[in-house]
Backbone and ligand atoms as CSV (ligand in chain L), in Angstrom:
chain,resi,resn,atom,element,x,y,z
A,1,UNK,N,N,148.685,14.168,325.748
A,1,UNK,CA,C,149.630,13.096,326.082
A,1,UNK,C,C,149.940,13.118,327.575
A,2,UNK,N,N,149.785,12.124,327.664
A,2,UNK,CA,C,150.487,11.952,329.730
A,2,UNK,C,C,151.810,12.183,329.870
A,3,UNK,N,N,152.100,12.594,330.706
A,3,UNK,CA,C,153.300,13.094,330.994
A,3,UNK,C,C,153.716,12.077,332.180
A,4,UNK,N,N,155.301,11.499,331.481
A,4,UNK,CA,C,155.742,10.612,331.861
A,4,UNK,C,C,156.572,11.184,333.426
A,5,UNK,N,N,155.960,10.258,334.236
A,5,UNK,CA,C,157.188,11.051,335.867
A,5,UNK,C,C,158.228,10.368,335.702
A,6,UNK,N,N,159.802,11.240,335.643
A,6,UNK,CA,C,160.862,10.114,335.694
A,6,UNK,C,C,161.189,9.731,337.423
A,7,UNK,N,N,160.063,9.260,337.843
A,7,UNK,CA,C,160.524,8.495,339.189
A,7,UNK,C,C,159.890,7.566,339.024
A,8,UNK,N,N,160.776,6.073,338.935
A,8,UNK,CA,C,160.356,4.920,339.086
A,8,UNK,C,C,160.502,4.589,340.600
A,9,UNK,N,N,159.608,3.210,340.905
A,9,UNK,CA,C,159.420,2.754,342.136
A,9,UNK,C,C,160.553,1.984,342.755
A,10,UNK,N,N,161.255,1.739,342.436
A,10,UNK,CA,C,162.558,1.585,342.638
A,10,UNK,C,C,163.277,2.707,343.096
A,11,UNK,N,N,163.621,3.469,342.913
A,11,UNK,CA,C,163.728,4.672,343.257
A,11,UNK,C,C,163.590,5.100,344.650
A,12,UNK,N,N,162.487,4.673,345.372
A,12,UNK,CA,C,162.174,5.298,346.457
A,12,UNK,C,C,162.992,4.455,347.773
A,13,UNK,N,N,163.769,4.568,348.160
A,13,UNK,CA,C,164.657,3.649,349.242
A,13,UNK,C,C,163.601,3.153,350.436
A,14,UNK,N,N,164.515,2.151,351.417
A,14,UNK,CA,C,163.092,1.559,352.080
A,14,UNK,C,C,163.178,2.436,353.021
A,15,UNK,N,N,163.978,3.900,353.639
A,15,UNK,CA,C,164.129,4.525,354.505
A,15,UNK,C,C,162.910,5.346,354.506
A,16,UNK,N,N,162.430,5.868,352.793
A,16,UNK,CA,C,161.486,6.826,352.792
A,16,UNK,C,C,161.895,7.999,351.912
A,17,UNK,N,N,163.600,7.887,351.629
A,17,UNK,CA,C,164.058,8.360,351.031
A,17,UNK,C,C,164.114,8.478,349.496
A,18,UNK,N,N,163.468,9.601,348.366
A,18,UNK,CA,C,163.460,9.206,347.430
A,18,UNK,C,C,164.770,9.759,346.644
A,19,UNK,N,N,165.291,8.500,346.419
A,19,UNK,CA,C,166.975,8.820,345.243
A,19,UNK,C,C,166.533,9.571,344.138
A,20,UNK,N,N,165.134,9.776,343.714
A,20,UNK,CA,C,165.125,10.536,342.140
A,20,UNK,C,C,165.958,12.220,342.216
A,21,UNK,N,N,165.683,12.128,343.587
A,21,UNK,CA,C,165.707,13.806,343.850
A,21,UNK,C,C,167.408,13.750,344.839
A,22,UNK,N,N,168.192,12.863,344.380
A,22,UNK,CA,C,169.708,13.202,345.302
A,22,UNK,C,C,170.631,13.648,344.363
A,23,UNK,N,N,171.541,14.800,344.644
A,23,UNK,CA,C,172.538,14.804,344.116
A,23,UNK,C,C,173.105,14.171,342.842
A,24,UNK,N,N,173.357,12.944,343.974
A,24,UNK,CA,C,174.591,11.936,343.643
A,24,UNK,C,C,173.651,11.012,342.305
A,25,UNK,N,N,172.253,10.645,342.555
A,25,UNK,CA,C,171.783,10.333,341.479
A,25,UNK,C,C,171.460,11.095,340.187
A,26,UNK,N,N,171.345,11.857,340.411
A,26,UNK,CA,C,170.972,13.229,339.497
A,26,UNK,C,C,172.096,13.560,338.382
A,27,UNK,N,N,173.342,13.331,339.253
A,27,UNK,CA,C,174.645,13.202,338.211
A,27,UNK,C,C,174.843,12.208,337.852
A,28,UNK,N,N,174.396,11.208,338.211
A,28,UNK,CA,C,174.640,9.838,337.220
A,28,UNK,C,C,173.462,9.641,336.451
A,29,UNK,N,N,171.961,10.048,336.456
A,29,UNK,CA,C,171.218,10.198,335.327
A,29,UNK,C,C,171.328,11.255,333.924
A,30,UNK,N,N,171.921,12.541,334.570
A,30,UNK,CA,C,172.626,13.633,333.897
A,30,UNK,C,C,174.239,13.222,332.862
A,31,UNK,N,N,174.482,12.307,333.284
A,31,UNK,CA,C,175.811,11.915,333.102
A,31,UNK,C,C,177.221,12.405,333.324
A,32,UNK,N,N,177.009,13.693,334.539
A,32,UNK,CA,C,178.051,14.491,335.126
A,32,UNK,C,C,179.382,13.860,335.843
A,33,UNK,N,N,180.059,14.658,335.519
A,33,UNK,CA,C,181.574,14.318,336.347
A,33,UNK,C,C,181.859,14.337,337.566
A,34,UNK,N,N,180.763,13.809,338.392
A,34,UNK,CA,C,180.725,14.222,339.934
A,34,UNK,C,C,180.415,12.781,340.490
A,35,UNK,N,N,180.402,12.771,341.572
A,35,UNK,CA,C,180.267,11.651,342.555
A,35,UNK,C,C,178.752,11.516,341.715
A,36,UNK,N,N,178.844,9.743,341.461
A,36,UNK,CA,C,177.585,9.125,341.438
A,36,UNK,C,C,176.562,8.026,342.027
A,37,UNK,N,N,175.466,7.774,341.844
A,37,UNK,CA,C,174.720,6.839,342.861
A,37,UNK,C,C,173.982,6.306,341.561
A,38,UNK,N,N,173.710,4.942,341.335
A,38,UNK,CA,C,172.395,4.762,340.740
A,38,UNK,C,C,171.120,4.151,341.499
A,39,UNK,N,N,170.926,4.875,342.552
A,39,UNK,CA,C,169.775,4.722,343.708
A,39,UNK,C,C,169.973,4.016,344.624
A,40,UNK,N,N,169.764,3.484,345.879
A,40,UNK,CA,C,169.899,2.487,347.333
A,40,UNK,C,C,169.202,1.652,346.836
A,41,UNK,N,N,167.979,1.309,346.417
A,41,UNK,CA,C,167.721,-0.384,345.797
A,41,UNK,C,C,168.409,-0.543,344.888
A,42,UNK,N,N,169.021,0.338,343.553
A,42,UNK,CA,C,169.389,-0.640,342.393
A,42,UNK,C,C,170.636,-1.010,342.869
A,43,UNK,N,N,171.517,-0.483,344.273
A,43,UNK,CA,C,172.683,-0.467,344.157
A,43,UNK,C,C,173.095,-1.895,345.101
A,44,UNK,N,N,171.734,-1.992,345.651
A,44,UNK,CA,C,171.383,-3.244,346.493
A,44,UNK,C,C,172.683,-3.072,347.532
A,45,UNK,N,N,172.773,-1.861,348.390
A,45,UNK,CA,C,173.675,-2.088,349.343
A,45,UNK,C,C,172.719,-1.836,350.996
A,46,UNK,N,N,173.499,-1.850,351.736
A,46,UNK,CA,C,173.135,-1.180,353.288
A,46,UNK,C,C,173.634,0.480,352.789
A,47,UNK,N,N,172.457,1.423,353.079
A,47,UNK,CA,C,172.609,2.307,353.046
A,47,UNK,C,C,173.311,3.259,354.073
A,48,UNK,N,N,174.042,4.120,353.372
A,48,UNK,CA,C,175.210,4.479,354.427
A,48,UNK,C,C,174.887,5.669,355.342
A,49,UNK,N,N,173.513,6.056,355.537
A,49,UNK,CA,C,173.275,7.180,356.620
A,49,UNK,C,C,172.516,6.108,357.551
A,50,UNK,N,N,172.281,5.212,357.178
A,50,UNK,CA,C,171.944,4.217,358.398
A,50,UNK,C,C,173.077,3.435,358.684
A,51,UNK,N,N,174.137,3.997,358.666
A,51,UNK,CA,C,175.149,2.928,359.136
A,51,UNK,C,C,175.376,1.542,359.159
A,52,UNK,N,N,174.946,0.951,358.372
A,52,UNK,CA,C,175.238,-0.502,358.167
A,52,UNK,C,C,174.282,-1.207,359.641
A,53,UNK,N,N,174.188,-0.536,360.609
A,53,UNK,CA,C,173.557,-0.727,361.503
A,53,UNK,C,C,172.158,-1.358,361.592
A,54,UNK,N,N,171.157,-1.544,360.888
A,54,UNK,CA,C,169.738,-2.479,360.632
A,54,UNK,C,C,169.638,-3.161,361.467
A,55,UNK,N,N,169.369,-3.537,362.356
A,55,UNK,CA,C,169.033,-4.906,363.191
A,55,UNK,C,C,167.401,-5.053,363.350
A,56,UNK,N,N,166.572,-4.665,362.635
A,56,UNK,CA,C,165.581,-4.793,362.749
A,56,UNK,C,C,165.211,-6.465,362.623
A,57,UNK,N,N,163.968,-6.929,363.033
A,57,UNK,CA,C,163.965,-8.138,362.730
A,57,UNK,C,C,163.492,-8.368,361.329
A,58,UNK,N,N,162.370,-7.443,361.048
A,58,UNK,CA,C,161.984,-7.944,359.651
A,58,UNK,C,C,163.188,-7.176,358.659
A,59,UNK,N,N,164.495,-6.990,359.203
A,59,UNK,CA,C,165.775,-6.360,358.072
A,59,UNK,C,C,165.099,-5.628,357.010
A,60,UNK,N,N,164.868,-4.581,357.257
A,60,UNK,CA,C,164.103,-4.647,355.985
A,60,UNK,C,C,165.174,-3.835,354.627
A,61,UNK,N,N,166.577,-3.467,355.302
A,61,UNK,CA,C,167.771,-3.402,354.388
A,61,UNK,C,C,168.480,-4.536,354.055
A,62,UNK,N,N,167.857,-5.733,354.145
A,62,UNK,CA,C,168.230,-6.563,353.583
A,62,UNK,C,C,167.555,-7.104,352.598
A,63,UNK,N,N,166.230,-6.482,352.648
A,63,UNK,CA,C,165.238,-6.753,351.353
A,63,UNK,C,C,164.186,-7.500,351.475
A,64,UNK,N,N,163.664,-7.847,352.826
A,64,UNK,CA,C,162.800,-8.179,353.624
A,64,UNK,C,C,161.553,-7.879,353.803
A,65,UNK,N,N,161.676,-6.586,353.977
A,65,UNK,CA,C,160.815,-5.692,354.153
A,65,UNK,C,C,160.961,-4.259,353.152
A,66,UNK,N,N,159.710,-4.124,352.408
A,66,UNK,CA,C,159.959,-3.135,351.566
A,66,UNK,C,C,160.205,-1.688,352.288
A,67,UNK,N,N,159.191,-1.187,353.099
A,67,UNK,CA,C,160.136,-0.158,353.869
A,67,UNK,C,C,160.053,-0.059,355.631
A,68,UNK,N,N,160.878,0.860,355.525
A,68,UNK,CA,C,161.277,0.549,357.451
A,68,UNK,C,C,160.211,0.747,358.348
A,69,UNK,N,N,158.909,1.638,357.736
A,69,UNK,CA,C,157.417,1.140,358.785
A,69,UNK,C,C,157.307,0.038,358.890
A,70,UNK,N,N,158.057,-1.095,357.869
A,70,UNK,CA,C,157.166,-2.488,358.706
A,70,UNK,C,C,157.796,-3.035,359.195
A,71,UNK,N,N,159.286,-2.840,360.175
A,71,UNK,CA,C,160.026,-2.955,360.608
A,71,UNK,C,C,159.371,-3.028,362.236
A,72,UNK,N,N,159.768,-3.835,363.049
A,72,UNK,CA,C,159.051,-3.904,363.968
A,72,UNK,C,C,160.074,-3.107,365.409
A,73,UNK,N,N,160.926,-2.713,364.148
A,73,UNK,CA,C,162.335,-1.771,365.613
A,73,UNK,C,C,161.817,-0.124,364.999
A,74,UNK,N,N,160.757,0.019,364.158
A,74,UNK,CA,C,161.014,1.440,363.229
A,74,UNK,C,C,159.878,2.147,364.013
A,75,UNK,N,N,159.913,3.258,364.802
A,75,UNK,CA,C,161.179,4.009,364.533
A,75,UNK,C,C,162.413,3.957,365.394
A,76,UNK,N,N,163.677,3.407,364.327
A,76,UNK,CA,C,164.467,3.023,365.521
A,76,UNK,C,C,165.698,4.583,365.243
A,77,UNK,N,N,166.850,4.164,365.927
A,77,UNK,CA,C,167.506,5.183,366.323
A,77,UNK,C,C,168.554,5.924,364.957
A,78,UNK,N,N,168.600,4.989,364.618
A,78,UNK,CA,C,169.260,5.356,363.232
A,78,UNK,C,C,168.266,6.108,361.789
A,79,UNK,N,N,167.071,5.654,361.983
A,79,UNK,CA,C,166.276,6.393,361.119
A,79,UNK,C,C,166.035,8.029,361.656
A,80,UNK,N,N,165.530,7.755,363.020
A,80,UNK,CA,C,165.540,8.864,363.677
A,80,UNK,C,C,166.500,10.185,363.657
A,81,UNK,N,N,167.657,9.598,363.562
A,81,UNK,CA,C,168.397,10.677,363.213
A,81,UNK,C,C,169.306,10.892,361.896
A,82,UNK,N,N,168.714,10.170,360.875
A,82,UNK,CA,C,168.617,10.660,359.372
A,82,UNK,C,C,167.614,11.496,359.300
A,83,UNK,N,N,166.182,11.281,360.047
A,83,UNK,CA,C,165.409,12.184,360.074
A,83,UNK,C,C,165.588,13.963,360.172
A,84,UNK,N,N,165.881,13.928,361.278
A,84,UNK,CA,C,166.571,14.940,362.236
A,84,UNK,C,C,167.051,15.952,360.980
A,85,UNK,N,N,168.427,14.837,360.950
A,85,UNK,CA,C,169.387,15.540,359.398
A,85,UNK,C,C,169.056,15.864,358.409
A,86,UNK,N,N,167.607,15.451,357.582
A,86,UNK,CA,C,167.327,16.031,356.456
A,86,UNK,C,C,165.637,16.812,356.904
A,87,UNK,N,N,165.605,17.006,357.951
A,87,UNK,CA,C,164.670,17.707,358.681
A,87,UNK,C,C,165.100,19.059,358.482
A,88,UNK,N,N,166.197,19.104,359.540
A,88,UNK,CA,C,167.347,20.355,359.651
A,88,UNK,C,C,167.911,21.360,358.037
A,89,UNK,N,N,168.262,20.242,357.764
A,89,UNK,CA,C,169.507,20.567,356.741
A,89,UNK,C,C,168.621,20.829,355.018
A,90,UNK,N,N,167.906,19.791,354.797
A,90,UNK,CA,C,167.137,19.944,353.905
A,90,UNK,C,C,165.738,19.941,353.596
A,91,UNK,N,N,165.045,20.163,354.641
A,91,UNK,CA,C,163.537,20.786,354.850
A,91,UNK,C,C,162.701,19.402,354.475
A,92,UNK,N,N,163.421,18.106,354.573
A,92,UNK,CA,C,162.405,17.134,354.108
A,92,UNK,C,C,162.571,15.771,355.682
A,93,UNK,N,N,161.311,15.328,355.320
A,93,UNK,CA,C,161.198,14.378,356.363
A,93,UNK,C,C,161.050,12.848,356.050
A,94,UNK,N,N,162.055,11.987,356.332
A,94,UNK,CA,C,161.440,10.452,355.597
A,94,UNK,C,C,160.750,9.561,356.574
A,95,UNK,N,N,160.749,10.273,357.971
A,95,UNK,CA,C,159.279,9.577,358.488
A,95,UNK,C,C,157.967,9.845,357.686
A,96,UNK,N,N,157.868,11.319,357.291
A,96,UNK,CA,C,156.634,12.253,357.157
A,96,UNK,C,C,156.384,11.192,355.760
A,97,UNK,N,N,157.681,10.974,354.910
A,97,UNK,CA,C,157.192,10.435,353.639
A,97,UNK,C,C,156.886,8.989,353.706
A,98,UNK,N,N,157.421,8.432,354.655
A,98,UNK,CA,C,157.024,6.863,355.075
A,98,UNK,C,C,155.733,6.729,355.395
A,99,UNK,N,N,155.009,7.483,356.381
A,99,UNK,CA,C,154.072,7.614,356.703
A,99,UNK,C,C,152.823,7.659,355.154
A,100,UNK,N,N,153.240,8.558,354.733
A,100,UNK,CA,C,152.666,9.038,353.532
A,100,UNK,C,C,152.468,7.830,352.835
A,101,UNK,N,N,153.531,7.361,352.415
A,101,UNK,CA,C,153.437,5.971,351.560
A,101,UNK,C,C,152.512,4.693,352.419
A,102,UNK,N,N,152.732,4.894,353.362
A,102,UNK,CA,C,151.830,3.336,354.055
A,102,UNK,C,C,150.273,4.056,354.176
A,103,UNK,N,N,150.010,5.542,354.373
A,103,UNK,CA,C,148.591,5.608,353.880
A,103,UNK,C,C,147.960,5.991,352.718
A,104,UNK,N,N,149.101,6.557,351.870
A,104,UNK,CA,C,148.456,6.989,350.063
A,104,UNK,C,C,149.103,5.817,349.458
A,105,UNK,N,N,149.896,5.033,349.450
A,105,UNK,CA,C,150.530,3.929,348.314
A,105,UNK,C,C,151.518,4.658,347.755
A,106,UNK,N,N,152.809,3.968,347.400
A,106,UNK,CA,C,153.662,4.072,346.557
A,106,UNK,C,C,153.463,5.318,345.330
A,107,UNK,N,N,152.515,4.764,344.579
A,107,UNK,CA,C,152.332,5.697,343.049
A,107,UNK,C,C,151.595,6.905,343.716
A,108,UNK,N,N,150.808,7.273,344.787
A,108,UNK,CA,C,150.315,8.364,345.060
A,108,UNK,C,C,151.821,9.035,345.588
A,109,UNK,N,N,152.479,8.509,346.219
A,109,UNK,CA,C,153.705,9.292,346.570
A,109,UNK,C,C,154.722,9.740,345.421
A,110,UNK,N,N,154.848,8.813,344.745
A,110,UNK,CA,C,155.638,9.336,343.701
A,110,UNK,C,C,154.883,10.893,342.645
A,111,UNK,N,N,154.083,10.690,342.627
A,111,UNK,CA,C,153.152,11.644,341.990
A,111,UNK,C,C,153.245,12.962,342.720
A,112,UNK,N,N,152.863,13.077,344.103
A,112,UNK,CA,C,153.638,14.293,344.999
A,112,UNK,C,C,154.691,14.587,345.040
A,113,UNK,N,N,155.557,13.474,344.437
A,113,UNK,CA,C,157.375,13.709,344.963
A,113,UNK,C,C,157.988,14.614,343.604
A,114,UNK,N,N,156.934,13.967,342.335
A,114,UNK,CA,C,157.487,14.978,340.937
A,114,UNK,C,C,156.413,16.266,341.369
A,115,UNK,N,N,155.442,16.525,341.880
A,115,UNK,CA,C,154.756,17.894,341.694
A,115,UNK,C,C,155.625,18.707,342.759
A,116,UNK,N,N,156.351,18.044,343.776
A,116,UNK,CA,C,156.977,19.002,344.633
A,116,UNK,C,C,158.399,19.259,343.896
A,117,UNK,N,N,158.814,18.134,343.484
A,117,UNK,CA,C,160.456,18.376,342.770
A,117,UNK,C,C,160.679,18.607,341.169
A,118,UNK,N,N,159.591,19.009,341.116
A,118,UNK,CA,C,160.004,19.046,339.573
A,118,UNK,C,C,160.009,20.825,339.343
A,119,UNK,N,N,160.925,21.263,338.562
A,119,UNK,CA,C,161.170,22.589,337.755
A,119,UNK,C,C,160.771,23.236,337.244
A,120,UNK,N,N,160.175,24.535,337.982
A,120,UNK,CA,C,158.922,25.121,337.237
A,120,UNK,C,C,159.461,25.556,335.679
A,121,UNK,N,N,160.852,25.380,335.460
A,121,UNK,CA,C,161.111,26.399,334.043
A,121,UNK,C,C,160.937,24.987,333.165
A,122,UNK,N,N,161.335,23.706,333.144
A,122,UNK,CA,C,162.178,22.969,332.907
A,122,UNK,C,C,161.486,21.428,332.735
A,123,UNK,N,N,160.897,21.368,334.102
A,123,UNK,CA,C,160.105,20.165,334.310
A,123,UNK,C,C,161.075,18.479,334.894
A,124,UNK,N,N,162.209,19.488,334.887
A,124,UNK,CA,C,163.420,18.246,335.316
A,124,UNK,C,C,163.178,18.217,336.724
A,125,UNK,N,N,164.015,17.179,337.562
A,125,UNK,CA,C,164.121,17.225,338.974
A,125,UNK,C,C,165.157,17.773,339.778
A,126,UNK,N,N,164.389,18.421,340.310
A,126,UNK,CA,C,165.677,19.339,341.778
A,126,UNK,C,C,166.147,18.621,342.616
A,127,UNK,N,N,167.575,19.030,342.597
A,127,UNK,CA,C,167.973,17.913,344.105
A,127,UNK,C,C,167.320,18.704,345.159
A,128,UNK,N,N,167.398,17.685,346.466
A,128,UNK,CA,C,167.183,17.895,347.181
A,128,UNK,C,C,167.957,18.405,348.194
A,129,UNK,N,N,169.616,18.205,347.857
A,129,UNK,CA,C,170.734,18.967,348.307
A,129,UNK,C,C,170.977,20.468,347.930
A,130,UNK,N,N,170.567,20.582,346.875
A,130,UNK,CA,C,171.080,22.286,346.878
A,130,UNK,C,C,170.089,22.859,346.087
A,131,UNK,N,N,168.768,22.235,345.952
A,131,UNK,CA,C,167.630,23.188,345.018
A,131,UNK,C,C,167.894,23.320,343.856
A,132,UNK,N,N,168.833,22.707,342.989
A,132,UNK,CA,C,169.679,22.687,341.864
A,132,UNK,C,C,168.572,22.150,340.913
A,133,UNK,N,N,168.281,22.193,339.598
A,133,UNK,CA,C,167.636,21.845,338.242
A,133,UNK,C,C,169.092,21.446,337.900
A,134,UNK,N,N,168.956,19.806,338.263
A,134,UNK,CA,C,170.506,19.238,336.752
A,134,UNK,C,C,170.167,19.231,335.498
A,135,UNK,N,N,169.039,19.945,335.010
A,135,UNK,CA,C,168.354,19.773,333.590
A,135,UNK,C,C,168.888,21.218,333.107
A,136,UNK,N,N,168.456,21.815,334.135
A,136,UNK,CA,C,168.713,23.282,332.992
A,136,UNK,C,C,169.563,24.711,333.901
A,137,UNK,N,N,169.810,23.803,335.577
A,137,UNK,CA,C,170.403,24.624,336.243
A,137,UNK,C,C,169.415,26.093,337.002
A,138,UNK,N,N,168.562,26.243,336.620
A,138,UNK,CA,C,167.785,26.823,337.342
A,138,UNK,C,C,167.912,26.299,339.189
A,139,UNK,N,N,168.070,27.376,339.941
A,139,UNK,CA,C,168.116,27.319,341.395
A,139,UNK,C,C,166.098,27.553,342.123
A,140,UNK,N,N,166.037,26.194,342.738
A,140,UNK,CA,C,164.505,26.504,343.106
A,140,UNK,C,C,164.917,26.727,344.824
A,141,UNK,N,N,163.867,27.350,346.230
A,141,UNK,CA,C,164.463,27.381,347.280
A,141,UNK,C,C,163.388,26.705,347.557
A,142,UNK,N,N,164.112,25.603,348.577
A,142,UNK,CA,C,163.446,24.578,348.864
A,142,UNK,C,C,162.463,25.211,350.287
A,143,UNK,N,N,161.590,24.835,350.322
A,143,UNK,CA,C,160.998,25.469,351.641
A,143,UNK,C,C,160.647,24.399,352.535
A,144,UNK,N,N,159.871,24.349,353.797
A,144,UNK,CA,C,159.408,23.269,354.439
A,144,UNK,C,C,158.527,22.383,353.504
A,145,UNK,N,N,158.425,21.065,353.301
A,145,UNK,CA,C,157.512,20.533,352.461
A,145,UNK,C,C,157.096,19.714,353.120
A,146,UNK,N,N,157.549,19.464,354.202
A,146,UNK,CA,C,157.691,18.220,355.185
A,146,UNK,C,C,155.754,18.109,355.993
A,147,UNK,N,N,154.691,19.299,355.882
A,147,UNK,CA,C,153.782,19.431,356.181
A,147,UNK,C,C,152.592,19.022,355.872
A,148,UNK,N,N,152.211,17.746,355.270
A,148,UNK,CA,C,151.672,17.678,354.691
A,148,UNK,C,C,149.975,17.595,355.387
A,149,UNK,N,N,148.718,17.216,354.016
A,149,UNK,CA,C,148.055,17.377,354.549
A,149,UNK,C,C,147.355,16.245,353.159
A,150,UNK,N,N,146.534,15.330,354.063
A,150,UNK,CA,C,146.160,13.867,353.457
A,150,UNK,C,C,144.244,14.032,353.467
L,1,ZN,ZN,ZN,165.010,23.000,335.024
């Protein structure tokens, strides 16, 4: 039997960012008592580490443009330093994964995004904030992943 990935394409924000693997979504698929998200497209807002700030021409947080490579301001200053921040802080890169997606496609990315985040005990998804399994609580340590090789 195929084994179903729970990351839909929706899922993946136009930053590069994939919501399957946040926190805040993780407890609202889990159904936890904690701050929740049900992803940056389903929630259809301006996402808030880009500051409401977008001025790109092709907007592509306005739904324009599916993600911010085809943005003709990208890489602009506000992506850049979401970058930075989950460079630093959480060993992942959403240029590195933008990139990724405009030369493997969407479903090839998602397919890397469950073999890197998924739970070796468990098979659930790790955030990407604290290495956490919301499935079964198992702690994974996130390492650089940001390296890839195409
Ligand atoms: Zn698990």
């Amino acid at each position: 039997m195929k084994k179903t990935i729970p990351i839909s394409e929706e899922l993946i924000a136009p930053c590069g960012m994939n919501c399957a693997i946040c926190s805040r979504y993780l407890s609202y698929v889990n159904n936890l008592k904690r701050s929740q998200c049900i992803g940056c497209r389903p929630r259809n807002k301006r996402c808030s580490y880009l500051f409401k700030k977008c001025t790109g021409v092709n907007n592509t947080l306005k739904g324009n443009a599916a993600f911010c490579f085809e943005c003709n301001q990208y890489p602009c200053k506000q992506i850049n330093r979401m970058d930075d921040r989950y460079r630093i802080n959480y060993k992942m890169s959403v240029k590195d994964n933008l990139e990724y997606i405009n030369k493997m496609g969407i479903g090839k990315f998602i397919k890397e995004q469950y073999r890197k985040y998924c739970c070796s005990k468990c098979g659930g998804l790790i955030s990407i904030h604290n290495g956490k399994c919301f499935k079964c609580d198992a702690i994974t340590r996130l390492v650089e992943k940001y390296n890839r090789k195409y």
